[in-house]
C-alpha angles and dihedrals in degrees: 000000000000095000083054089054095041097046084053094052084047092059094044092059095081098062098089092051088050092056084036082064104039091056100039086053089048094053093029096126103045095046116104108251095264092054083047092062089043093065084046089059092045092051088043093058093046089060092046083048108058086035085066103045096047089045094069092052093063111096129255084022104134096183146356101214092102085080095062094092090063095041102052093038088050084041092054100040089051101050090039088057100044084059097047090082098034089056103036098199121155090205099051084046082051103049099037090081096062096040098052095039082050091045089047101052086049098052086046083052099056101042081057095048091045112048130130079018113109111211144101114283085233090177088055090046101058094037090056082048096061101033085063097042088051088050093052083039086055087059118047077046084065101040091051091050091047112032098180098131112106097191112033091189096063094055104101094199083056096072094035091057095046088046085056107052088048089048099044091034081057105040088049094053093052095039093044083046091039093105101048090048079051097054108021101039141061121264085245096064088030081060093041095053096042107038106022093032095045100040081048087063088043092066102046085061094047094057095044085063082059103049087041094052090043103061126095101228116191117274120283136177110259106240130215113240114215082236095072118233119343118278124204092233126046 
């Protein structure tokens, strides 16, 4: 019974990413460069997600967790991306390209090293955990040093970042404690902590796509990343 509620609260989940990407598509070409990548993530999540979802239903699938290299190292390059041009910093531009080329092979490593093996990446993990919660740190770093935002509320990376540090503090607690639920506490609470807690923090993020693609920032000129236009793959 409680897998069942648990695997329902899962689905519905997705439900706050899926508004996040519709309105970041309808409002795609007035949205600053960084907003821009954000809907990309979104969009980007919503297809992970139903991936996910559908995968489990093949039969003979035992697991979908094979898919969580792709989808930490998408996760990463996305969000990394959406900051560049809210941070403007020539040192984290400079140094993105080394730490996601370093993220990715280690994801790469791992999907070889795992496969036919079904369990949580829990190293990835971690390492995607703090790499967010680095990026949210970069910018209330910057917004401490600047200053120069007079209302703070109606900054979209604002919520975004918040949503993150309470996302990637969360999920680094329950991936760096995995192994002793797994060995000290029942399957009931194990279920409880992995699927109802971190889809809890799921949706906090989620929703902080939505809040973040629904304000109205002040205008902005839209830059022109290095990159080109933005791409929906990195």
């Amino acid at each position: 019974m409680l897998k069942e509620v648990l695997r329902v609260f899962a689905e519905l989940t997705i439900s706050p990413v899926i508004i996040a990407s519709i309105l970041g598509l309808v409002r795609y070409k007035r949205l600053p460069l960084g907003l821009r990548w954000l809907t990309l993530l979104a969009c980007f999540d919503v297809l992970m997600e139903v991936t996910s979802m559908l995968i489990v239903t093949l039969p003979g699938v035992r697991s979908n967790l094979f898919l969580l290299p792709v989808i930490a190292v998408g996760e990463v390059a996305l969000l990394a991306l959406a900051y560049r041009p809210v941070l403007q910093s020539a040192a984290f531009n400079k140094a993105l390209p080394w730490a996601l080329g370093l993220f990715s092979a280690y994801a790469l490593f791992i999907s070889f090293s795992q496969l036919g093996v079904v369990g949580h990446a829990v190293g990835l993990e971690i390492i995607g955990d703090l790499l967010t919660i680095g990026i949210a740190g970069l910018y209330f770093r910057k917004l401490l040093n600047e200053l120069h935002i007079e209302h703070l509320r109606r900054d979209p990376f604002f919520w975004v970042s918040a949503a993150l540090l309470v996302h990637g503090l969360g999920n680094l607690l329950i991936s760096l404690f995995s192994n002793y639920l797994l060995k000290h506490y029942s399957v009931q609470f194990q279920l409880i902590i992995m699927w109802g807690v971190r889809n809890l923090f799921n949706v906090l993020l989620y929703i902080s796509y939505c809040v973040a693609l629904w304000l109205r920032p002040a205008k902005e000129p839209i830059a022109v990343d290095s990159l080109g236009a933005p791409r929906s793959a990195w």
